[in-house]
Gaussian input, Z-matrix of N, CA and C with variables (Angstrom, degrees):
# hf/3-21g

backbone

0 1
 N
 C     1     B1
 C     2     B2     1     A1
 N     3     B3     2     A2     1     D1
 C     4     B4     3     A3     2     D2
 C     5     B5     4     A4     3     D3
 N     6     B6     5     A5     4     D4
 C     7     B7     6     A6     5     D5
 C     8     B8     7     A7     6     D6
 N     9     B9     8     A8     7     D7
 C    10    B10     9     A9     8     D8
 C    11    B11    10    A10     9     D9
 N    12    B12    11    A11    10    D10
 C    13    B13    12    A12    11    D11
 C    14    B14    13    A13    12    D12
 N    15    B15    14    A14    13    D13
 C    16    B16    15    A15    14    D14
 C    17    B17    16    A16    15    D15
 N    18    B18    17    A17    16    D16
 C    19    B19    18    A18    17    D17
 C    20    B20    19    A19    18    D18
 N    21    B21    20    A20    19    D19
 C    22    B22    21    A21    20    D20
 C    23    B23    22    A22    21    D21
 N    24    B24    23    A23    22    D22
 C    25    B25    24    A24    23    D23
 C    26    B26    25    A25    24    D24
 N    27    B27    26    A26    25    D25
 C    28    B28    27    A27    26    D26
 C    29    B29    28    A28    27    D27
 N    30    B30    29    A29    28    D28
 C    31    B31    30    A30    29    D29
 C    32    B32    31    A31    30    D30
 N    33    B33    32    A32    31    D31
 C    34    B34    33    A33    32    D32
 C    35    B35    34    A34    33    D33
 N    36    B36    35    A35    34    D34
 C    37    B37    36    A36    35    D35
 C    38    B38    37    A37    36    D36
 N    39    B39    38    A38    37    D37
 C    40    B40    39    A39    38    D38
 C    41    B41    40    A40    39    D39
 N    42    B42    41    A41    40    D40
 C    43    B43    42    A42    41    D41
 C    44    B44    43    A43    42    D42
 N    45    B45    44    A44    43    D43
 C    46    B46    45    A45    44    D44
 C    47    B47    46    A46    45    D45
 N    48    B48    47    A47    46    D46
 C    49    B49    48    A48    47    D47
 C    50    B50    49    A49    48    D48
 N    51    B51    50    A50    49    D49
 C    52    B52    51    A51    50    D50
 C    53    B53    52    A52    51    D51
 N    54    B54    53    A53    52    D52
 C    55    B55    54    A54    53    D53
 C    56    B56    55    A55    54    D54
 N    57    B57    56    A56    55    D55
 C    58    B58    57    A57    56    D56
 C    59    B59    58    A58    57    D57
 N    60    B60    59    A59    58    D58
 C    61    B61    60    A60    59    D59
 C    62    B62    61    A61    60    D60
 N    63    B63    62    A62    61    D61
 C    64    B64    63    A63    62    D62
 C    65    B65    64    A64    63    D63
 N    66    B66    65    A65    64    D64
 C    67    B67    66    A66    65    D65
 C    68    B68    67    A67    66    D66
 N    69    B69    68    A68    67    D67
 C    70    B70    69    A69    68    D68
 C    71    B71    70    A70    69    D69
 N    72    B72    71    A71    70    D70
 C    73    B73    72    A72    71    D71
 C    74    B74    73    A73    72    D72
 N    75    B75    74    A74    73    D73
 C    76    B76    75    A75    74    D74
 C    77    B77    76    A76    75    D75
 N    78    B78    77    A77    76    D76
 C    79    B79    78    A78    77    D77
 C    80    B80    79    A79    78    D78
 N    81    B81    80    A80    79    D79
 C    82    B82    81    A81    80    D80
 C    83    B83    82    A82    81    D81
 N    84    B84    83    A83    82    D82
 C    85    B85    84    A84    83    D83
 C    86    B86    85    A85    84    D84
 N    87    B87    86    A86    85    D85
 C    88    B88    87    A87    86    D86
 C    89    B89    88    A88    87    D87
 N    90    B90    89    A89    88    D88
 C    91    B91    90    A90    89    D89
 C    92    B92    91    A91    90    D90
 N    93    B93    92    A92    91    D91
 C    94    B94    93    A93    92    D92
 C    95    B95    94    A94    93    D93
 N    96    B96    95    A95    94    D94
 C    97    B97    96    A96    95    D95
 C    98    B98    97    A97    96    D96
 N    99    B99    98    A98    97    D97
 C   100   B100    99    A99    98    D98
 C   101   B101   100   A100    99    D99
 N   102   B102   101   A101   100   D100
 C   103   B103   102   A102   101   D101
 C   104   B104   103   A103   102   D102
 N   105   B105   104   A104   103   D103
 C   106   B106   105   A105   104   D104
 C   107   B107   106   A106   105   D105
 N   108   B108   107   A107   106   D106
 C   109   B109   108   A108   107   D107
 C   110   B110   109   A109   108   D108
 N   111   B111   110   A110   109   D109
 C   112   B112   111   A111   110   D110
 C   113   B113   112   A112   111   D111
 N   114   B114   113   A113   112   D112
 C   115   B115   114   A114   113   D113
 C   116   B116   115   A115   114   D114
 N   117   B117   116   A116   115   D115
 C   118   B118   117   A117   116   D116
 C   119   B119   118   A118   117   D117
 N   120   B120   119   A119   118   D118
 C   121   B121   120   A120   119   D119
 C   122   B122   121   A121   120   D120
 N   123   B123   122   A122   121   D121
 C   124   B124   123   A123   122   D122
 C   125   B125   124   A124   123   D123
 N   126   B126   125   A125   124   D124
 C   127   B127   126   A126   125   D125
 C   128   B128   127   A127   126   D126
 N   129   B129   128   A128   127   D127
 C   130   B130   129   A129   128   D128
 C   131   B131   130   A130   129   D129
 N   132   B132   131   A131   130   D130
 C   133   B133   132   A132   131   D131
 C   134   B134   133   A133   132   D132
 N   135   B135   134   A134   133   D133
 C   136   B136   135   A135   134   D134
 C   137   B137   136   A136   135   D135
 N   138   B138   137   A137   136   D136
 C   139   B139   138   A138   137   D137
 C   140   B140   139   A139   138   D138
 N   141   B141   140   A140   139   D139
 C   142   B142   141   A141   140   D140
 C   143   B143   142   A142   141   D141
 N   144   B144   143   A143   142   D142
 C   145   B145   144   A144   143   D143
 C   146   B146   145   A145   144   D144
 N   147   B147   146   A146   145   D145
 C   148   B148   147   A147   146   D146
 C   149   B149   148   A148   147   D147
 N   150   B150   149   A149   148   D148
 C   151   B151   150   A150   149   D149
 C   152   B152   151   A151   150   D150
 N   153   B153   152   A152   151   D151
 C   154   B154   153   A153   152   D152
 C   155   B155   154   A154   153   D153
 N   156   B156   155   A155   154   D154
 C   157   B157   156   A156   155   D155
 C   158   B158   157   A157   156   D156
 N   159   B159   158   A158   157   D157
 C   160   B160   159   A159   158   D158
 C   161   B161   160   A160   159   D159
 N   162   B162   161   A161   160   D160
 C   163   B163   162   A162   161   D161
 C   164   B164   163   A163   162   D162
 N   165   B165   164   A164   163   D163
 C   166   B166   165   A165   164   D164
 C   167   B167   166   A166   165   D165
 N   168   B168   167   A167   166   D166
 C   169   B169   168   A168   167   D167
 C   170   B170   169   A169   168   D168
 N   171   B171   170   A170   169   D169
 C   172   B172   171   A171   170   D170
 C   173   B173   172   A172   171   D171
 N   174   B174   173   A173   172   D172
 C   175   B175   174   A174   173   D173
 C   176   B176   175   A175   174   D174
 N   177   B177   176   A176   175   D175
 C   178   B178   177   A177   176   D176
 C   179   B179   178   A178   177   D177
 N   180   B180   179   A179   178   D178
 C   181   B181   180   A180   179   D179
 C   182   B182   181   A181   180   D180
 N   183   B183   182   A182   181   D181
 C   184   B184   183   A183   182   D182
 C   185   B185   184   A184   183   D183
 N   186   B186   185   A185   184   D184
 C   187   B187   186   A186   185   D185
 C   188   B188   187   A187   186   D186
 N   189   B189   188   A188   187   D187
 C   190   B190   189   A189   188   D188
 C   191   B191   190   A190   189   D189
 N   192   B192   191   A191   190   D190
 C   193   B193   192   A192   191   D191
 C   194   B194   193   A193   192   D192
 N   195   B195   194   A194   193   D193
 C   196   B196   195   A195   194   D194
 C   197   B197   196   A196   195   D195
 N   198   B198   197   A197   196   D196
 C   199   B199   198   A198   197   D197
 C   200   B200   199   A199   198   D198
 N   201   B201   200   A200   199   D199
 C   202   B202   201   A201   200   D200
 C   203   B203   202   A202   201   D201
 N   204   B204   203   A203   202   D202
 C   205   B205   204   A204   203   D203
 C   206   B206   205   A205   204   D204
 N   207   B207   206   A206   205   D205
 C   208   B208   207   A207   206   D206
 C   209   B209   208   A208   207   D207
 N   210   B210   209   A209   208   D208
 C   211   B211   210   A210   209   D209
 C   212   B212   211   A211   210   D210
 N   213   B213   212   A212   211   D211
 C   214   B214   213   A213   212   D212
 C   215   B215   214   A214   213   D213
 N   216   B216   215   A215   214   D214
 C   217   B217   216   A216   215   D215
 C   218   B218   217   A217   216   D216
 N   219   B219   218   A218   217   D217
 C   220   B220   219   A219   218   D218
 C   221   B221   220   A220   219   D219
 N   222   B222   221   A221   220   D220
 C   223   B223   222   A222   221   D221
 C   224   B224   223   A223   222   D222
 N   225   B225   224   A224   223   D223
 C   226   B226   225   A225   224   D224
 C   227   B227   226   A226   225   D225
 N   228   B228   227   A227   226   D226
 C   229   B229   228   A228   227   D227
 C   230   B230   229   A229   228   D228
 N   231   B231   230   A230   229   D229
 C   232   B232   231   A231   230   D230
 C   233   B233   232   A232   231   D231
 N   234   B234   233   A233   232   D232
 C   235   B235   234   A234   233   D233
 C   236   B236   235   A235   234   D234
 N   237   B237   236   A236   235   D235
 C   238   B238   237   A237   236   D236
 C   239   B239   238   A238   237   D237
 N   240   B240   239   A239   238   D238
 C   241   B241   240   A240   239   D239
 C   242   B242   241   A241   240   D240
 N   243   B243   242   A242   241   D241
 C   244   B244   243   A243   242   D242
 C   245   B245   244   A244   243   D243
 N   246   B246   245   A245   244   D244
 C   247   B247   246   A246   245   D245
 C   248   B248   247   A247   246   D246
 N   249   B249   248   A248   247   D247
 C   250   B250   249   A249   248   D248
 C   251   B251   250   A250   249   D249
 N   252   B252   251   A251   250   D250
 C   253   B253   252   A252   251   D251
 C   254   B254   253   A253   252   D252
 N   255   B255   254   A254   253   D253
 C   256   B256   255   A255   254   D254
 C   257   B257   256   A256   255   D255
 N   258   B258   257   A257   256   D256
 C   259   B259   258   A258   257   D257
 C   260   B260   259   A259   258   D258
 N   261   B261   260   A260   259   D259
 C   262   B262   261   A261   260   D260
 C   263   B263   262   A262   261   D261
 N   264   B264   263   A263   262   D262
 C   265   B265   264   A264   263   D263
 C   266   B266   265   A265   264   D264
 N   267   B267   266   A266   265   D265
 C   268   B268   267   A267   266   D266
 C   269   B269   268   A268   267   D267
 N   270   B270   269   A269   268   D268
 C   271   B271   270   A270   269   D269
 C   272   B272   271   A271   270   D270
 N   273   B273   272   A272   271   D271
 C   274   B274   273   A273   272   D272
 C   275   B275   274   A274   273   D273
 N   276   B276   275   A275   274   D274
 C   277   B277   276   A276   275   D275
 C   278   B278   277   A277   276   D276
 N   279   B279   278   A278   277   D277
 C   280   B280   279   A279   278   D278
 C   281   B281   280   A280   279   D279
 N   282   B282   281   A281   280   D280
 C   283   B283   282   A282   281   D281
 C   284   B284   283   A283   282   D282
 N   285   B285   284   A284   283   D283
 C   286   B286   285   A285   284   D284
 C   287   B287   286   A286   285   D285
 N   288   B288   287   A287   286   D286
 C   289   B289   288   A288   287   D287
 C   290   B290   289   A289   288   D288
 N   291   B291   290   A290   289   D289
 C   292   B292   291   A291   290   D290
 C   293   B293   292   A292   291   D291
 N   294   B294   293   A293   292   D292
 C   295   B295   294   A294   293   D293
 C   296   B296   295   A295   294   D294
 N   297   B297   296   A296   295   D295
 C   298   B298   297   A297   296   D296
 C   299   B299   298   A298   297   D297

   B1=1.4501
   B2=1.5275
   B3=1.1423
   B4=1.6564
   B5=1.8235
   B6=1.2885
   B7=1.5062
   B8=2.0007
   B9=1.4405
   B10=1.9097
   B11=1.3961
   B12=1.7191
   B13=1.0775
   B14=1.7285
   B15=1.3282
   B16=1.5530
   B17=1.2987
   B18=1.7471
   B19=1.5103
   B20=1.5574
   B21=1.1068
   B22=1.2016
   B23=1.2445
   B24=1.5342
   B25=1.5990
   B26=2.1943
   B27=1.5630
   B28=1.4838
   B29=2.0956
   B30=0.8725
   B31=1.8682
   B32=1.6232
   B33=1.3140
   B34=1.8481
   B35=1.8075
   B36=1.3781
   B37=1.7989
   B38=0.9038
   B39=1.3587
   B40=1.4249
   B41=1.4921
   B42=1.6887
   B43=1.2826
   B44=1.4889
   B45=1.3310
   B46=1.4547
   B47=1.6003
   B48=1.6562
   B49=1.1616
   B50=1.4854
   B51=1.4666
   B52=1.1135
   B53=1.5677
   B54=1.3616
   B55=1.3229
   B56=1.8210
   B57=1.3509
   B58=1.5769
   B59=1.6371
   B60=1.2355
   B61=1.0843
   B62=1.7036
   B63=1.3417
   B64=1.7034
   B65=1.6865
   B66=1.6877
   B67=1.2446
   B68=1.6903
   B69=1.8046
   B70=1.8010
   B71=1.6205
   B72=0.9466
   B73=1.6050
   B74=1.9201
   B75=1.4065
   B76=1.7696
   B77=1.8297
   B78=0.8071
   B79=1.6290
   B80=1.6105
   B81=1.6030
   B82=0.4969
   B83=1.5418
   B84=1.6631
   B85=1.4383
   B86=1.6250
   B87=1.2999
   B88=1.2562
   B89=1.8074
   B90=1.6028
   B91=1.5844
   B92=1.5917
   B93=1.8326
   B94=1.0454
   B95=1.7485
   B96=1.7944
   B97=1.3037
   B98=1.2683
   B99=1.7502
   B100=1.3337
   B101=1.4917
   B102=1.3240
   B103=1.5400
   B104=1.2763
   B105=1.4585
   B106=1.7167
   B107=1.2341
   B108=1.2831
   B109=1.2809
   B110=1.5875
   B111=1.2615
   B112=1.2467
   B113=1.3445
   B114=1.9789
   B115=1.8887
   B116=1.6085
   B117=1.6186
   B118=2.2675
   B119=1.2691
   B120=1.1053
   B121=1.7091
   B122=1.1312
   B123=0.9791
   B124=2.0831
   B125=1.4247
   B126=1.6103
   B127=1.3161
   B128=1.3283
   B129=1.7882
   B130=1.4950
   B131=1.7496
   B132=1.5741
   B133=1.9430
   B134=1.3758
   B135=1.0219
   B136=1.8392
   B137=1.4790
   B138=0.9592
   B139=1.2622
   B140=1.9328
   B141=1.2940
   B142=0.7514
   B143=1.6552
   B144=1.7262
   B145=1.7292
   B146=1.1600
   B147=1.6490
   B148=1.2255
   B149=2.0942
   B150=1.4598
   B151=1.6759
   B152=2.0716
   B153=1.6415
   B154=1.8136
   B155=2.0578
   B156=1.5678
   B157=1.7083
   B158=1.7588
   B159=1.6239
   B160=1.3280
   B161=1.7434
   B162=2.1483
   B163=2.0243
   B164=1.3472
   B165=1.3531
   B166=1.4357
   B167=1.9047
   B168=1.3177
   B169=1.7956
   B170=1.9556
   B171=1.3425
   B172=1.2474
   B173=1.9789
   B174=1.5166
   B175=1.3562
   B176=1.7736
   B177=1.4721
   B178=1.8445
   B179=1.9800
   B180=1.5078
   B181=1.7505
   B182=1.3667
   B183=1.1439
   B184=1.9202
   B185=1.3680
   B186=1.2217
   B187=1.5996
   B188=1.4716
   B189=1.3659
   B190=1.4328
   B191=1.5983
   B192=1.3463
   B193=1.3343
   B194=1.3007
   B195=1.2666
   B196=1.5335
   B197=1.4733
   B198=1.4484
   B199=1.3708
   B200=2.0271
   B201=1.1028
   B202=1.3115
   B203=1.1768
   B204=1.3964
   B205=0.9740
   B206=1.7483
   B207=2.3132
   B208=0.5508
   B209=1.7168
   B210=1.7930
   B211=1.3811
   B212=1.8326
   B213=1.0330
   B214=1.3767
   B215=1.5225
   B216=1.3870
   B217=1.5712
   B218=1.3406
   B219=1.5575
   B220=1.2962
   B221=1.0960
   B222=1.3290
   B223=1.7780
   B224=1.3615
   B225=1.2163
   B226=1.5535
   B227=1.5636
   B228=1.4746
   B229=1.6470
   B230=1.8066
   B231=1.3636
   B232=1.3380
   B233=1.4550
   B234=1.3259
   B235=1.2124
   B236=1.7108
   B237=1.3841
   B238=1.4545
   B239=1.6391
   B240=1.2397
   B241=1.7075
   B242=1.6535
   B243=1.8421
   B244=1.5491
   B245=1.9933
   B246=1.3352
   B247=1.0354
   B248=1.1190
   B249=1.7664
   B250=1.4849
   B251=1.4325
   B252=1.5167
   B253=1.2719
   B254=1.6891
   B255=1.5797
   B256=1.0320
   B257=1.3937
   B258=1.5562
   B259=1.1223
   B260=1.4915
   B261=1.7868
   B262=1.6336
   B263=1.3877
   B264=1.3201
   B265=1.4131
   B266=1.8409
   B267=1.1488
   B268=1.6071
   B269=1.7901
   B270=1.4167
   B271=1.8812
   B272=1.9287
   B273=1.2722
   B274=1.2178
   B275=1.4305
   B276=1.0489
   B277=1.6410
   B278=1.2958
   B279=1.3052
   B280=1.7129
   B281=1.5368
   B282=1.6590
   B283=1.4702
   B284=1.2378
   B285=1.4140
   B286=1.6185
   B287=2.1455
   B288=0.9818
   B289=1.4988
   B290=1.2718
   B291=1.5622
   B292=1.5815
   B293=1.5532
   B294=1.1818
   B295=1.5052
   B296=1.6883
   B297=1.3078
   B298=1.2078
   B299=1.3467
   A1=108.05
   A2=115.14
   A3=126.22
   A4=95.26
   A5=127.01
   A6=123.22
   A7=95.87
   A8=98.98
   A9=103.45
   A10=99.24
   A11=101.51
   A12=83.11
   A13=92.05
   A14=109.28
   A15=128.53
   A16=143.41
   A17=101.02
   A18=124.20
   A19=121.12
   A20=122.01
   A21=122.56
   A22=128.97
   A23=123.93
   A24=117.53
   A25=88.38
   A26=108.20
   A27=96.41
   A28=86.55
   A29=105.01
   A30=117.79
   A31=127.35
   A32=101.70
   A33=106.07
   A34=93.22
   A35=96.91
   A36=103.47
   A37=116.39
   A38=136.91
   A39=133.09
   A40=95.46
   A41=125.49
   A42=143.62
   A43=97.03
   A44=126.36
   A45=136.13
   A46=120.41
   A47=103.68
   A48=124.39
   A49=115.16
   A50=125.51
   A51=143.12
   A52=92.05
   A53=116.71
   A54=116.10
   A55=117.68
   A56=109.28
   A57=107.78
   A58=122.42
   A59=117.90
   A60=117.36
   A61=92.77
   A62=131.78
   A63=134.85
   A64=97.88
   A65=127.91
   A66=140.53
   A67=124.21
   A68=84.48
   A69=90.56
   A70=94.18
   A71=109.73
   A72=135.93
   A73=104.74
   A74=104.78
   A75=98.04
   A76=88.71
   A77=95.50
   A78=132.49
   A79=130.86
   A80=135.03
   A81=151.74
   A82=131.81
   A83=116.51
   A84=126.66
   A85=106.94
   A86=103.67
   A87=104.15
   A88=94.21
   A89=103.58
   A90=103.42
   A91=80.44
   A92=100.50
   A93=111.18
   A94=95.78
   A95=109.18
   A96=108.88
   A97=92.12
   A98=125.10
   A99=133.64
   A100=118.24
   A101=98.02
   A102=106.37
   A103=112.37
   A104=122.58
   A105=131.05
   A106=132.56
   A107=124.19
   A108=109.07
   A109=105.02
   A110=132.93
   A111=134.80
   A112=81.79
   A113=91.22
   A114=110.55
   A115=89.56
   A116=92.95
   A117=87.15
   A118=123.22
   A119=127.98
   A120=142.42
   A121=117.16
   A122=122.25
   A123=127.27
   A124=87.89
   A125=152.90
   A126=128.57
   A127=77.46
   A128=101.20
   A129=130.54
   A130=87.89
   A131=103.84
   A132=101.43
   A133=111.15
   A134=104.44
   A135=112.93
   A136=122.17
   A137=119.29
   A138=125.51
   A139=125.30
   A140=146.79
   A141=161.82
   A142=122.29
   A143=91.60
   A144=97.73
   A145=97.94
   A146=112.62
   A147=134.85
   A148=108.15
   A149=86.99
   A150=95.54
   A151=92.66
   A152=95.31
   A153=79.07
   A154=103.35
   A155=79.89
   A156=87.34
   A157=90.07
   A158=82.29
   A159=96.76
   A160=103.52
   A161=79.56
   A162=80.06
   A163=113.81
   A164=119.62
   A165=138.03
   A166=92.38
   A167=108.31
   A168=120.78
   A169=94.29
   A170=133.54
   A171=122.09
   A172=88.84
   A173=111.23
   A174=135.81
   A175=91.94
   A176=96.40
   A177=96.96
   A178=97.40
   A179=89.63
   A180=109.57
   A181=90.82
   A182=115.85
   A183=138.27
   A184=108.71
   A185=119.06
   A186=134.22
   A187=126.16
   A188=116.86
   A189=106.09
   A190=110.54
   A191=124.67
   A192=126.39
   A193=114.62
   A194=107.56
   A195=118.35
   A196=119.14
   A197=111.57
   A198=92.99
   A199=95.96
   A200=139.02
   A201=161.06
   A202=125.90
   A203=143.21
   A204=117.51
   A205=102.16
   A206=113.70
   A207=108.26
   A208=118.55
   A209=114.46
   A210=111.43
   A211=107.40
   A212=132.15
   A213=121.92
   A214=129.53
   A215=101.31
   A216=108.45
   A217=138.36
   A218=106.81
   A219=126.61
   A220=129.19
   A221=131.55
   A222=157.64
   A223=104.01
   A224=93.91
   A225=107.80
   A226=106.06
   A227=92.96
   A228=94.04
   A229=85.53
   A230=93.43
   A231=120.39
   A232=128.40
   A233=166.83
   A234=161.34
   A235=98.29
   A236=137.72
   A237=158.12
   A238=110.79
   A239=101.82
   A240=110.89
   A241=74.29
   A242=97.82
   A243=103.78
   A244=90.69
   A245=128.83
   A246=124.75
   A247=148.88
   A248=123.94
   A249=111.37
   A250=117.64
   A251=136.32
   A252=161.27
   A253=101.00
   A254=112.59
   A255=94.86
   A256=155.20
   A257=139.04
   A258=140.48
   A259=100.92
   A260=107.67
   A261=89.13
   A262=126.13
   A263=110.02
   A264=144.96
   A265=98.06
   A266=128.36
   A267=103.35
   A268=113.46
   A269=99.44
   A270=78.45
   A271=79.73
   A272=107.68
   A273=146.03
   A274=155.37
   A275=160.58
   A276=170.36
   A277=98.66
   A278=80.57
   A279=118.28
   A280=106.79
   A281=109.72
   A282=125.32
   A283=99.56
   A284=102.64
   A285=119.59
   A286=107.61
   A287=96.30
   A288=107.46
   A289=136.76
   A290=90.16
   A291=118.31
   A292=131.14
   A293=116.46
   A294=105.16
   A295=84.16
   A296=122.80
   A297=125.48
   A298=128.41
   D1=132.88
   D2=-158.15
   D3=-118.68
   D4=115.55
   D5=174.21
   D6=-58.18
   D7=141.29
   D8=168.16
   D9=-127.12
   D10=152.68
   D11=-173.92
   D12=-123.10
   D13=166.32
   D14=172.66
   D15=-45.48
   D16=40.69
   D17=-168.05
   D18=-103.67
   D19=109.38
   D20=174.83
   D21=-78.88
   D22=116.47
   D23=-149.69
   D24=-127.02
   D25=151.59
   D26=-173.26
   D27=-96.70
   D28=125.53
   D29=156.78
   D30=-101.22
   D31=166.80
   D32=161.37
   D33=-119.48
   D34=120.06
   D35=154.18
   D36=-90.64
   D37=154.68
   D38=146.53
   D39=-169.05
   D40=164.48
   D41=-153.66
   D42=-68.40
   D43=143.03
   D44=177.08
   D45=-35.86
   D46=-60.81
   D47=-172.05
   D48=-80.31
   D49=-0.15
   D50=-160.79
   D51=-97.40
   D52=107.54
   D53=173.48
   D54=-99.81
   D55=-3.12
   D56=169.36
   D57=-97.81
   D58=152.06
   D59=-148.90
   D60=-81.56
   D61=-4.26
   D62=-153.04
   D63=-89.34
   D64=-21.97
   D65=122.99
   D66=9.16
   D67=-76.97
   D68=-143.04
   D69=-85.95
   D70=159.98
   D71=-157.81
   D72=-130.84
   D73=115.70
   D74=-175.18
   D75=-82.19
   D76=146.38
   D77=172.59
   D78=-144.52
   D79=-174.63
   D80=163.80
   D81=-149.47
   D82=154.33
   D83=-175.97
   D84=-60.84
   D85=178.30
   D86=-176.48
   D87=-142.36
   D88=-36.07
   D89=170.49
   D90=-173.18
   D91=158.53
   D92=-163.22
   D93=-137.55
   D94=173.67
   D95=142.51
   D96=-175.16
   D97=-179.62
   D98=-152.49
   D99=-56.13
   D100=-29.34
   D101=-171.14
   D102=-113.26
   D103=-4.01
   D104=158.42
   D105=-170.59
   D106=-152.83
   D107=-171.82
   D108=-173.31
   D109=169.91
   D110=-179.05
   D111=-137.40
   D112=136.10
   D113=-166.67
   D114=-139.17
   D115=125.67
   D116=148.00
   D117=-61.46
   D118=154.37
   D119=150.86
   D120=-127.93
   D121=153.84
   D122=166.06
   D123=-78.22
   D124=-10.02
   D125=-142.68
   D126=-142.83
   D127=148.84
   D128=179.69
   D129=-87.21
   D130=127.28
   D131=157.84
   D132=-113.25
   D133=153.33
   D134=165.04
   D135=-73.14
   D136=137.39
   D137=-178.98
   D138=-54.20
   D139=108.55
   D140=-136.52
   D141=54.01
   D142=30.57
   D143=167.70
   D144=-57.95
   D145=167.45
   D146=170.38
   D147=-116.69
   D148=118.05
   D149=-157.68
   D150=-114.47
   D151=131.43
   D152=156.84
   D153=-118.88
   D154=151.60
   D155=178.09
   D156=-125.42
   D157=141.87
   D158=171.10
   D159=-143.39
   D160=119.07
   D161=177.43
   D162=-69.88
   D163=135.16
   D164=165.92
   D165=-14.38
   D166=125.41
   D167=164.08
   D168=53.93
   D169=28.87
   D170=-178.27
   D171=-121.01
   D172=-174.12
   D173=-175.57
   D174=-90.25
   D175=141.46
   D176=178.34
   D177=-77.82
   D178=148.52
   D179=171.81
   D180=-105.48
   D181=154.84
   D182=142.87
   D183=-82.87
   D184=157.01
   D185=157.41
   D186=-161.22
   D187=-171.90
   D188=177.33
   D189=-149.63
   D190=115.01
   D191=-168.40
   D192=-55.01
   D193=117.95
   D194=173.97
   D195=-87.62
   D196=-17.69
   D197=177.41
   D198=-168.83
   D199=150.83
   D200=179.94
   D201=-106.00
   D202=104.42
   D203=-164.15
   D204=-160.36
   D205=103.83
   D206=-146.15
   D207=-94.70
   D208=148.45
   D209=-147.69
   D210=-85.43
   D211=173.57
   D212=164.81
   D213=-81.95
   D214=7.22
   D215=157.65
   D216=-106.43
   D217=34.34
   D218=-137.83
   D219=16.80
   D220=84.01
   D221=175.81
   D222=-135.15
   D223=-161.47
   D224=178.37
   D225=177.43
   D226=137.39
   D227=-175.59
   D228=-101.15
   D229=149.51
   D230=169.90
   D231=-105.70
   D232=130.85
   D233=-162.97
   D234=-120.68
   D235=111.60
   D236=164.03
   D237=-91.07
   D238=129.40
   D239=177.93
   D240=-116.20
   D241=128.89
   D242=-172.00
   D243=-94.91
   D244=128.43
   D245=111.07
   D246=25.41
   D247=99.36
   D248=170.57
   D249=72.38
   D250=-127.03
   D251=176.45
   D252=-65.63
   D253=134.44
   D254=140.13
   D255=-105.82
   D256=172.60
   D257=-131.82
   D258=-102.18
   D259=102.16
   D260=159.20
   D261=-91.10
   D262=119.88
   D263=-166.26
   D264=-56.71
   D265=107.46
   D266=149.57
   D267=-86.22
   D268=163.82
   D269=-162.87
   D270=-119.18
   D271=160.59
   D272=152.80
   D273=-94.54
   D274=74.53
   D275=-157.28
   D276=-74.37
   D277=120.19
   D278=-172.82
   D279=-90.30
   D280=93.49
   D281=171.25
   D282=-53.05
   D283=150.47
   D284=168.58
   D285=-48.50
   D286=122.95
   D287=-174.54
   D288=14.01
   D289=64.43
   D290=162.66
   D291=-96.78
   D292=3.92
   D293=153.27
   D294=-141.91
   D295=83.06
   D296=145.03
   D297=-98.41

């Protein structure tokens, strides 16, 4: 168990193996740390999907959804154990309702 902390970072998700960009979905963190992160999606994933995030102007990470869990605004936060290297995060401030 890795402490995360409460940083909102802007990404592109979309499925690992998915090499077109019609896939990835802009989103954002919700809290992060080196080795993962909890992300929104509009889309329900399965558990040991294979997800890549790439922070806005950063190097793409791999990961694999550990857990789904769906929100009451129809979203869903996702929980990612990142893969390999870990992820330096640049973080972002979340203007009043900009990824709403």
């Amino acid at each position: 168990m890795e402490r995360r902390l409460p940083i909102i970072v802007a990404i592109r998700l979309a499925p690992a193996q998915d090499a077109a960009a019609d896939g990835e979905e802009k989103t954002y963190t919700d809290n992060i740390s080196a080795h993962g992160a909890r992300i929104f999606s509009k889309q329900a994933w399965q558990l040991d999907d294979l997800v890549r995030i790439t922070p806005l102007n950063r190097d793409v990470a791999c990961g694999k959804v550990v857990y789904c869990q769906r929100l009451p605004d129809n979203r869903y936060g996702i929980g990612v154990k990142i893969q390999g290297s870990p992820v330096a995060w640049s973080t972002l401030h979340k203007p009043n309702g900009l990824f709403k």
